[in-house]
Every structure is written in C-alpha cells, then in structure tokens.
N, C-alpha and C positions, 0 to 999 in steps of 0.2 A: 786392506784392499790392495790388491794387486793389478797395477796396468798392464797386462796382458801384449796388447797391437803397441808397436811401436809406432804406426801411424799416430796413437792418440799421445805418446811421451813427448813430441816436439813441441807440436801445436801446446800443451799444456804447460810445459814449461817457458815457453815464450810467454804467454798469459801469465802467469805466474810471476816471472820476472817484471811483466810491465806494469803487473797493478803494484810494485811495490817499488816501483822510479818517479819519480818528480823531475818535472823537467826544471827547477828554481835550484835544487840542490846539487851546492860542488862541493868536495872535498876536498878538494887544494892536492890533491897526493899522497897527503904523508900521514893521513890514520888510515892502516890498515884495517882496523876493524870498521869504523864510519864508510869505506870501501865495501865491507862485508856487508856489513848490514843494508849499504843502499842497493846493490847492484846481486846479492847471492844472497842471502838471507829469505827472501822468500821461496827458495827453493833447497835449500839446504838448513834450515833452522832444528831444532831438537823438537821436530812434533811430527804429531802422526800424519798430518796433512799436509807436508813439506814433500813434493814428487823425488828431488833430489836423494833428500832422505830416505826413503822410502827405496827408491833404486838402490841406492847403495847398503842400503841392509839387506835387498834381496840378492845381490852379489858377494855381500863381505862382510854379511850379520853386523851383530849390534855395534862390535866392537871399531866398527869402519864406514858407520854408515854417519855419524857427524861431523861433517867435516874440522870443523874447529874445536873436537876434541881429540884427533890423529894427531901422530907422529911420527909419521910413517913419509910425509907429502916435504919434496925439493920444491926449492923455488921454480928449477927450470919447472916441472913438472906441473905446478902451478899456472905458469904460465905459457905451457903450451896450451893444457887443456882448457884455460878461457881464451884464447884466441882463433884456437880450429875447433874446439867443442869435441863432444864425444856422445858417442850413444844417442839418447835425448837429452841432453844438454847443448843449446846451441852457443855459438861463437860470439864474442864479443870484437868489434870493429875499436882501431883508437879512436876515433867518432864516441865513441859511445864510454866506457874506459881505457883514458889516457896512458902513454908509457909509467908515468910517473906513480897514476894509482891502480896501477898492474903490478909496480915495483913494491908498492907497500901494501898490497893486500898480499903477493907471493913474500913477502917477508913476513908477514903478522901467519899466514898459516905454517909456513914453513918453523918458525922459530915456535912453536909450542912446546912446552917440557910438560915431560908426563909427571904426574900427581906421585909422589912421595909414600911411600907406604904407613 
C-alpha cells in the first residue's frame, strides 16, 4: 500500500509515533536501542505497516528502507533528521527526546556493521 498525499504521511506518522510513547518511560540516554524502540520503532520497525518503512523502500528499495539494518546513516545525519524531520517524518523537540538520547540513539544507528558473508 502506497501513501500517495502527503497531506496524509504527516498526520500518520505523528499517530503512529504517539501510540507507541508512554508518558512513564525514560531512558536515561544511554540505550540507544531502548531510544529506538520507544520514540521510532513504531514507524520505522521491519514490517509492512511501519509508514517509515514503507517511505523508505519506496525511495531506496529494500535494501534502505530499515533503518537499523543501514550502514550507510552518520551520527550528524541522524541527528539532524530527528530534530528538523524530513518529508513525513516529523521533528522531535528536546522536550520530547533529550540531547543525551539523541546522542545514543545517533550512536546505536550510526555504529551498525554490516553482516559478514
């Protein structure tokens, strides 16, 4: 399924992101992945109904469309794009995530090594 309007990529992906935050849960900063999974994971996860997903295969095929299995992605680059957003992905405020688990989610994607033949 392809979302066509970009009117409807924002709005979804904000839904998207909300039903998957809790407002009880911190992560202190420093898991990277616990950062992923609370704050991107519902939009970028390895399934067919991840919008994130889903965008980014229809830009960069299979091979770039999960994020946490690239090795292609900087830290800075990480961290530009959750702070100003891009496309239909919206911005993350330090409000919302902190400098500190901005630092360890752009180090946990940033630092993936690709799979071994």
């Amino acid at each position: 399924m392809k979302i066509r309007s970009t009117r409807l990529r924002a709005p979804l992906a904000v839904l998207c992101c909300l039903s998957f935050m809790t407002a009880t849960d911190a992560t202190g900063g420093g898991d990277g992945a616990a950062v992923f999974s609370r704050w991107c994971a519902g939009c970028h996860s390895d399934t067919p109904f991840s919008p994130g997903t889903v965008a980014l295969r229809a830009t960069r095929g299979d091979a770039g469309a999960v994020i946490e299995n690239r090795h292609d992605l900087t830290s800075d680059y990480v961290e530009n794009i959750v702070r100003k957003g891009r496309a239909g992905m919206p911005s993350f405020r330090r409000t919302e995530i902190s400098d500190d688990e901005l630092g360890a989610l752009a180090a946990y994607l940033s630092t993936r090594e690709e799979a071994q033949p």
